[in-house]
C-alpha positions as CSV (number, residue, x, y, z in Angstrom):
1,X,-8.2,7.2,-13.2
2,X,-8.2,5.6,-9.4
3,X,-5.3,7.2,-7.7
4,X,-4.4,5.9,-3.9
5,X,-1.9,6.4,-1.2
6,X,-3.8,5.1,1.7
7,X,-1.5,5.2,4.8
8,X,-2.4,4.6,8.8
9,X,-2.9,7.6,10.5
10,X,0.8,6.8,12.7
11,X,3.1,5.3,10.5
12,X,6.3,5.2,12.6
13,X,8.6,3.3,13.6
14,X,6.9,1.3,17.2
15,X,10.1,2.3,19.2
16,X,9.8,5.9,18.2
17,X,5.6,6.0,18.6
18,X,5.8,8.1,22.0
19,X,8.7,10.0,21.2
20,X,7.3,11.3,17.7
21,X,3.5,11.2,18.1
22,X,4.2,14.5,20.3
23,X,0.9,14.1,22.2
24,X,0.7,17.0,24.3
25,X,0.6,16.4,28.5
26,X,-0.1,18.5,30.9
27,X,1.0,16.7,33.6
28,X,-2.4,17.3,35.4
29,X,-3.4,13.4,34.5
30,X,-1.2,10.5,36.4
31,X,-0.1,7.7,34.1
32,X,-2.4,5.6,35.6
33,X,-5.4,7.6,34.6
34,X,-4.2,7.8,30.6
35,X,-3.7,3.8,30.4
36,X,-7.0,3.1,32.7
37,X,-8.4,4.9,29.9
38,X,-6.8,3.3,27.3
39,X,-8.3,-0.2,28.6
40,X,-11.9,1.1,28.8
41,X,-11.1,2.3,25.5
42,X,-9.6,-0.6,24.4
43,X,-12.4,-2.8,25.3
44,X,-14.8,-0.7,23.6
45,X,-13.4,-1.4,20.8
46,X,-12.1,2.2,20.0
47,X,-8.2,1.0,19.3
48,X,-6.9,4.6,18.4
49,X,-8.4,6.1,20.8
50,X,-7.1,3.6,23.2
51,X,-3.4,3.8,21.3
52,X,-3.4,7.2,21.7
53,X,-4.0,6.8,25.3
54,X,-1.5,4.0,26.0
55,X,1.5,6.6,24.1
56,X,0.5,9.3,26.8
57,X,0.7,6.6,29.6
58,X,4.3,5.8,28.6
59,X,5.4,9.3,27.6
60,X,4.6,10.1,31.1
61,X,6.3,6.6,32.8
62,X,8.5,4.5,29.9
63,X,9.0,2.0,32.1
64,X,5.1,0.8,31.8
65,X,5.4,-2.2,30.3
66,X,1.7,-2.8,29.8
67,X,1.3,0.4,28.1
68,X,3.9,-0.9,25.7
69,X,2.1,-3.6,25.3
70,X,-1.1,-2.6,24.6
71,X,0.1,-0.1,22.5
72,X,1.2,-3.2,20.1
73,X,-2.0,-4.5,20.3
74,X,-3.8,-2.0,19.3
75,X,-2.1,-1.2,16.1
76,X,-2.3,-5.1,16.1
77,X,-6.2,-4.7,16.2
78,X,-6.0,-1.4,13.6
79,X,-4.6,-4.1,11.2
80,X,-1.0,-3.0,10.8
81,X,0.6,-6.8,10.8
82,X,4.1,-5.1,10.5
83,X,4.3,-2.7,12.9
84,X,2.4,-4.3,15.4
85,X,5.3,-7.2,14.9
86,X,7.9,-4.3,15.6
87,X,6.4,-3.1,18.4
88,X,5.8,-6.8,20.2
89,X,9.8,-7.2,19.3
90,X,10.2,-3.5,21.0
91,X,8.6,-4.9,24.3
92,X,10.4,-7.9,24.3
93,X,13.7,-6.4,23.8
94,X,13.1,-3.6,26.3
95,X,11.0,-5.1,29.0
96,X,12.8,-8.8,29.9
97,X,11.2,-10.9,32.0
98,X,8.2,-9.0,32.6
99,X,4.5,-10.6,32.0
100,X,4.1,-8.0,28.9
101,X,6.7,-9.2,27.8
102,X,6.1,-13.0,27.8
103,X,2.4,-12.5,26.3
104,X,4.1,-10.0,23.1
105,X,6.5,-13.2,22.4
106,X,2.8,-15.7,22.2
107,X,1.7,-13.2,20.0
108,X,4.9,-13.0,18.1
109,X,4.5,-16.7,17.7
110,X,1.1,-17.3,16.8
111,X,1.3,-14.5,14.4
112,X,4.0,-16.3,12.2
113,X,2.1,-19.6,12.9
114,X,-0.5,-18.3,11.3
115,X,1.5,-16.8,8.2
116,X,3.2,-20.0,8.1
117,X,0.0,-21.6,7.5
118,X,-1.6,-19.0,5.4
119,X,2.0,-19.4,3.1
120,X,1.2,-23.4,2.9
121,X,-2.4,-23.1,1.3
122,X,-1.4,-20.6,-0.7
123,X,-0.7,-22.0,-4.8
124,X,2.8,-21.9,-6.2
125,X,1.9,-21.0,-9.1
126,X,-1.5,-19.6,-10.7
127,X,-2.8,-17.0,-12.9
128,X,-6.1,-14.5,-13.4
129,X,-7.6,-12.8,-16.4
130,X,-7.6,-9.6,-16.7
131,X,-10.0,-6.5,-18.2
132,X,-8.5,-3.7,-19.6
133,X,-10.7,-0.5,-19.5
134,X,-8.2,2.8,-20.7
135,X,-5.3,1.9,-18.6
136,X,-6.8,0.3,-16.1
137,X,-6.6,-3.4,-15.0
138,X,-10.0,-5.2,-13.2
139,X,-9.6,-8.7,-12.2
140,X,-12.2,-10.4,-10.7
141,X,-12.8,-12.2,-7.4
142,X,-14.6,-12.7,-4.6
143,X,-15.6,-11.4,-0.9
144,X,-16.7,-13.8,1.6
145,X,-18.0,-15.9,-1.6
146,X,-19.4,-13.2,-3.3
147,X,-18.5,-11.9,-6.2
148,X,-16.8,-8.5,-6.4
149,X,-14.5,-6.9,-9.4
150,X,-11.1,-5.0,-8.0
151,X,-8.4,-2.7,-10.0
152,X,-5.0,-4.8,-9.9
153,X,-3.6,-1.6,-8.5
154,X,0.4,-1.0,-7.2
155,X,0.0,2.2,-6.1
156,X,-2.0,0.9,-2.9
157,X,0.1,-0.6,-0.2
158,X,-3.6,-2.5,1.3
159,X,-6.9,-3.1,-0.3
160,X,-9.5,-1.0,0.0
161,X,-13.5,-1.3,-0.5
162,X,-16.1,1.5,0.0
163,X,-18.9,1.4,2.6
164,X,-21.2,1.4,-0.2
165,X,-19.3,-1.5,-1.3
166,X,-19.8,-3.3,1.7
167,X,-23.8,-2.9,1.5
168,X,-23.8,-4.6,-1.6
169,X,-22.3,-7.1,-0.2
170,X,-24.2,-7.4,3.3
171,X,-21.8,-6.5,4.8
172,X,-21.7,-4.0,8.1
173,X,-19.7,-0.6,8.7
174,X,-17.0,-1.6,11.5
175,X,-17.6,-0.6,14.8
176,X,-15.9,2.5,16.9
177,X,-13.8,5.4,15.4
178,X,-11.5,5.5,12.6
179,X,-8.7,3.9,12.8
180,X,-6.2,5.8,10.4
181,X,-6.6,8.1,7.3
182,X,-5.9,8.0,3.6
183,X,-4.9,10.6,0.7
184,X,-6.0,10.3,-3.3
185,X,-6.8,12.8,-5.8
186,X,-10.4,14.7,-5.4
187,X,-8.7,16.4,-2.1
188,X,-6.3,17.1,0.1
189,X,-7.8,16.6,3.4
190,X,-7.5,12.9,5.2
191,X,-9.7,10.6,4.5
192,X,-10.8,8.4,7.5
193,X,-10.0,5.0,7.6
194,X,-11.3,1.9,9.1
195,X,-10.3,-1.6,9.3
196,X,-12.2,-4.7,8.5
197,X,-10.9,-8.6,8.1
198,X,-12.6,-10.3,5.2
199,X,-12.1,-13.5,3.2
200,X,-11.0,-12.1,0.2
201,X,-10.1,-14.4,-3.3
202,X,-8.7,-13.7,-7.1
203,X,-8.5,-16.6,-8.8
204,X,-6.7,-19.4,-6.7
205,X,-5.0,-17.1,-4.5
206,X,-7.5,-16.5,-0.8
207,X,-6.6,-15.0,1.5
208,X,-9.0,-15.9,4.8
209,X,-9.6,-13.4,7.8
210,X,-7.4,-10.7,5.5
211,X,-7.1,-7.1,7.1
212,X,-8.8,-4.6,4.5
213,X,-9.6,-0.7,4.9
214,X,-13.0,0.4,4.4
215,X,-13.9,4.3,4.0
216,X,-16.9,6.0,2.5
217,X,-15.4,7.1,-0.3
218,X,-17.0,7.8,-3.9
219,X,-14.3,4.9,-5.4
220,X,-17.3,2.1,-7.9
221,X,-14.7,-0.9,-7.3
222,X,-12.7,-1.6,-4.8
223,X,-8.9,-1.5,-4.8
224,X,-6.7,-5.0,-4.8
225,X,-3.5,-3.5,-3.1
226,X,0.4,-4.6,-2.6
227,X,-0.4,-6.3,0.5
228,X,-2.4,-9.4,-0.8
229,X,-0.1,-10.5,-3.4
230,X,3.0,-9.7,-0.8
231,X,4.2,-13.2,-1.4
232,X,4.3,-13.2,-4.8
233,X,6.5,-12.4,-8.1
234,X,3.9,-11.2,-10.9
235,X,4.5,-10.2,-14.5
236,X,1.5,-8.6,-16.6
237,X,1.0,-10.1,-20.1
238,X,-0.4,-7.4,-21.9
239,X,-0.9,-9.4,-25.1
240,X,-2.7,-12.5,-23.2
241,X,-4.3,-9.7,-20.7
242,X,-3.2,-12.2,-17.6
243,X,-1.3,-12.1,-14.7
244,X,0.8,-15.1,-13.4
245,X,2.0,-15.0,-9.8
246,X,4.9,-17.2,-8.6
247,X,5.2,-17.8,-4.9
248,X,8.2,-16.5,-3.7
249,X,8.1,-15.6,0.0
250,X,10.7,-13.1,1.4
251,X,11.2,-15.1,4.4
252,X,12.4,-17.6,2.6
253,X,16.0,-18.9,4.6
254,X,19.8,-18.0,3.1
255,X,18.0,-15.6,0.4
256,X,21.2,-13.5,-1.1
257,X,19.6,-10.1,-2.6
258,X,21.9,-9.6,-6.0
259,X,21.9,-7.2,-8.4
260,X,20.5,-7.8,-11.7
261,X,21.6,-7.6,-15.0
262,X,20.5,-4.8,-16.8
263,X,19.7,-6.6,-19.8
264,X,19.4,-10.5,-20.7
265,X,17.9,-12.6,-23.4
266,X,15.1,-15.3,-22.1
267,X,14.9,-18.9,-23.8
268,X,12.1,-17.0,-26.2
269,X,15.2,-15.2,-27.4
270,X,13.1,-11.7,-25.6
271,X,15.4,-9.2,-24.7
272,X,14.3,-9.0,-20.9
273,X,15.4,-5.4,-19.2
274,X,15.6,-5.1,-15.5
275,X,14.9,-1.7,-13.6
276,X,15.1,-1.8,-10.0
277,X,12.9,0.0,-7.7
278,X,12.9,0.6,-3.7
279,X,10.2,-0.1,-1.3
280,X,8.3,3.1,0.5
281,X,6.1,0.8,2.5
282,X,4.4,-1.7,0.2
283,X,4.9,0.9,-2.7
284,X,7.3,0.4,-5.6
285,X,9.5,3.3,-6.3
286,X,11.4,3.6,-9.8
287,X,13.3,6.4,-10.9
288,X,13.2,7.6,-14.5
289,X,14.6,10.5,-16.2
290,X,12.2,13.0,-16.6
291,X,13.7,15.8,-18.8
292,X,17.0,14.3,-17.7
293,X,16.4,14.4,-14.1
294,X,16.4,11.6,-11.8
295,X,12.8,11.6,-10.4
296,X,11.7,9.0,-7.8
297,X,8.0,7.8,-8.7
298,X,5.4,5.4,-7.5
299,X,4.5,2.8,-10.5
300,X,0.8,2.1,-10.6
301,X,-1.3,0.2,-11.9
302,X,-3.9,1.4,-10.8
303,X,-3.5,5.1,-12.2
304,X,-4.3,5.3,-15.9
305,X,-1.9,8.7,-16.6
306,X,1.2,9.8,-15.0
307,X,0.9,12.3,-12.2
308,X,2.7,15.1,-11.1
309,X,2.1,18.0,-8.2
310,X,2.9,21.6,-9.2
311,X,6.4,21.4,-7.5
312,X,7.4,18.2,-8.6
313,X,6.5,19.7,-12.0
314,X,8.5,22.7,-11.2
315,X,11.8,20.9,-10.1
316,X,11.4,18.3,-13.7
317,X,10.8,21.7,-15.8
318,X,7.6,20.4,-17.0
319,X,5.9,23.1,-19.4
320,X,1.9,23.4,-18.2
321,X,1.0,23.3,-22.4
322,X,-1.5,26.3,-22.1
323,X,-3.0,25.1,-25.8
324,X,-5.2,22.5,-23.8
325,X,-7.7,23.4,-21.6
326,X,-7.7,21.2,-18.0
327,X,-9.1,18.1,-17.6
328,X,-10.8,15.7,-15.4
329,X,-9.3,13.4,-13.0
330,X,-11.1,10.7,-10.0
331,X,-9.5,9.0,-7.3
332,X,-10.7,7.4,-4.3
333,X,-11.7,10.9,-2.5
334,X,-13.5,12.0,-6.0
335,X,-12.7,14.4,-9.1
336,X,-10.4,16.9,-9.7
337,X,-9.1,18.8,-12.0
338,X,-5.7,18.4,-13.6
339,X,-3.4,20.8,-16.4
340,X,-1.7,19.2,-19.4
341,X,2.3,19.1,-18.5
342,X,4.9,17.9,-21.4
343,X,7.6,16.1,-20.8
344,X,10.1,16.1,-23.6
345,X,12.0,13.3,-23.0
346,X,10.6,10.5,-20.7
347,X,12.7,7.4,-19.8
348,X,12.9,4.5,-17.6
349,X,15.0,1.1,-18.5
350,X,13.7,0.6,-22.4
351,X,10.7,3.1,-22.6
352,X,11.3,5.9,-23.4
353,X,8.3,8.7,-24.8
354,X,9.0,12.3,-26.2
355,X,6.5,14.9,-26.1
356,X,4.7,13.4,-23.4
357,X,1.4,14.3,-21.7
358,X,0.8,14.2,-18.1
359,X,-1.6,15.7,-15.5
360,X,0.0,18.1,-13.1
361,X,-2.6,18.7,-9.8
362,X,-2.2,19.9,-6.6
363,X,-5.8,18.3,-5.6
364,X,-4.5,15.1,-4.1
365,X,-2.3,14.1,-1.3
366,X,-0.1,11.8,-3.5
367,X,3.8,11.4,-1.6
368,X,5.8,11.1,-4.9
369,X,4.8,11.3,-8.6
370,X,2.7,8.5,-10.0
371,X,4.0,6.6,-13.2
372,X,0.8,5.7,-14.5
373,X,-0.1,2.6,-17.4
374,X,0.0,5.1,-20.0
375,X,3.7,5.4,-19.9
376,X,4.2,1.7,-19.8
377,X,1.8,1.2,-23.0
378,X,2.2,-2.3,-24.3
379,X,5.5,-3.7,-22.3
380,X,5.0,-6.3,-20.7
381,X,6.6,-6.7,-17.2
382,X,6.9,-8.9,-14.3
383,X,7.5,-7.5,-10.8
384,X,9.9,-9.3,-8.8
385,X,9.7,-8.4,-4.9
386,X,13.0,-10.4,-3.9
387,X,15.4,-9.2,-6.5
388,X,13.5,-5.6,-6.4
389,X,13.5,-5.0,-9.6
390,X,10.7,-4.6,-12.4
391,X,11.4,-6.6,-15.6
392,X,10.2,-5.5,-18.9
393,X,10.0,-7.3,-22.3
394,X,8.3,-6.1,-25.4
395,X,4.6,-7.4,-26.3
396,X,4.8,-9.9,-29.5
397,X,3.4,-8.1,-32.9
């Protein structure tokens, strides 16, 4: 079972990254010294070290516009499109007129020219194979034209390869530190993280000069996240053991968000149920009933079981069934070792399992439960990122 919740090491909000970093000063430093460090840094290529330099330099004088700024580029330059766009919006907003200002609004620009163009190459409409292995999905594509086999796996908001991975493919490591740590089962400590753009490809969907993570991590294939299929509704055929994206792009203009039906009836005559789900970064939260309570959990493909930590067992009353001895689970950080917990009544939209096994470990840094494949068995769903909501139909006999 591959098990990930890889995050940067600051995930906050850009207008809040000084306040709530909490970087201690002593006030022995002037601001000048913090962000003339944060440019040698910078051009060393060492961007958190050089972000954490630029958030002292404007703790210590807010009204540093070029801290700011380079404080956006360097999460820029870590790879975090998103909140690098927040925190070029933040200097615009909050430094008018100024020169840092005027070059965060270029990059604001070129950054959605280049989605724009990205968007246009991209198909409409395509599909990919997949293999099943347990309940694990592997599709098959490509890195900078060589081949490479990924798990399809929601539970990871980017992709991620190993640097082991990266040797096979002659690839090198990235240069300079770390630039943001990540959590999985086989331990609880952080996992460094560093960036890496690559021309990555699944079928007729490429991506060129795509942001991945790379960390030496004992993981044998490399993990196809939320973030390259962003764009795209997908439903998993478990019968035909495809995928089949449909472009639908978020920024697309006048889109009214309405709430689906619970249940309809396609022109198959399917019954099609709709569960809705909420975003935590690029990961889809649903919330079954899990011995009648309402517990928020991350569906994954890419875990094979359902996962719980000892608490979140606790507060679901899931009995540890002392009858079977513990077991052996891997994620991106390694093994670990996991009890048997039984859930007597599982439910979410139509499935709904009694007597049900999952692992309960506290060896992983996992922020909510994981609703693994084995839950979902043979439904087949498709994922729907503008009407947030997961749509499930039953497999043919």
């Amino acid at each position: 079972m591959i098990i990930v919740r890889v995050k940067s090491k600051y995930q906050l909000l850009p207008l809040f990254l000084w306040a709530s970093l909490c970087v201690s000063t002593t006030g022995v430093r002037a601001e000048t010294d913090f962000f003339k460090e944060g440019v040698a840094l910078y051009k060393q290529q060492e961007y958190m070290k050089a972000f954490k330099s630029f958030v002292q330099a404007l703790q210590l004088h807010p009204e540093n516009a070029e801290a700011a700024y380079y404080i956006a580029v360097s999460v820029h330059q870590m790879g975090h499109l998103d909140k690098a766009k927040e925190q070029y919006q933040f200097v615009i907003d909050h430094y008018r007129g100024s020169g840092a200002a005027q070059q965060a609004a270029t990059n604001l620009r070129q950054m959605a020219a280049a989605r724009s163009a990205e968007s246009a190459a991209l198909p409409r409409e395509t599909w990919v194979k997949y293999e099943q292995r347990g309940h694990t999905m592997f599709v098959e594509g490509s890195v900078n034209n060589k081949p490479m086999t990924f798990i399809f796996d929601t539970g990871a908001e980017r992709c991620l390869l190993t640097t082991t991975q990266l040797k096979q493919l002659g690839l090198p490591m990235p240069a300079g530190s770390p630039t943001g740590s990540g959590g999985g089962v086989g331990q609880t400590n952080p996992i460094p993280i560093w960036n890496m753009n690559i021309n990555l490809k699944i079928g007729r969907l490429e991506r060129r000069n795509f942001p991945v993570m790379i960390s030496n991590v004992p993981m044998e294939q490399p993990l196809l996240g939320q973030e390259f299929f962003r764009d795209f509704e997908y439903s998993i055929d478990s019968a035909a053991k495809a995928i089949t994206f449909k472009y639908r792009s978020l920024e697309a203009p006048n889109l009214v968000h309405k709430l689906a039906p619970a249940l309809t009836v396609n022109a198959s005559g399917h019954y099609i149920f709709s569960v809705p789900f909420q975003k935590d970064g690029d990961s889809l939260i649903v919330t079954p009933l899990v011995n009648g309570k309402a517990t928020p959990m991350v569906f994954d493909t890419g875990a094979s079981l359902c996962l719980f930590s000892q608490e979140e067992a606790r507060k679901a009353s899931i009995a540890i069934d002392g009858r079977r001895p513990p077991f052996s689970i891997s994620g991106i950080a390694g093994k670990a070792t996991a009890s048997v917990g039984i859930v007597n009544n599982f439910k979410l939209g139509p499935i709904e399992r009694q007597g049900f096994a999952v692992g309960v470990s506290d060896s992983a840094t996992v922020h909510k439960p994981l609703l693994g494949q084995d839950f979902v068995g043979d439904w087949q769903y498709t994922i729907d990122n503008q009407q947030q909501v997961i749509r499930f139909s039953k497999s043919p006999n």
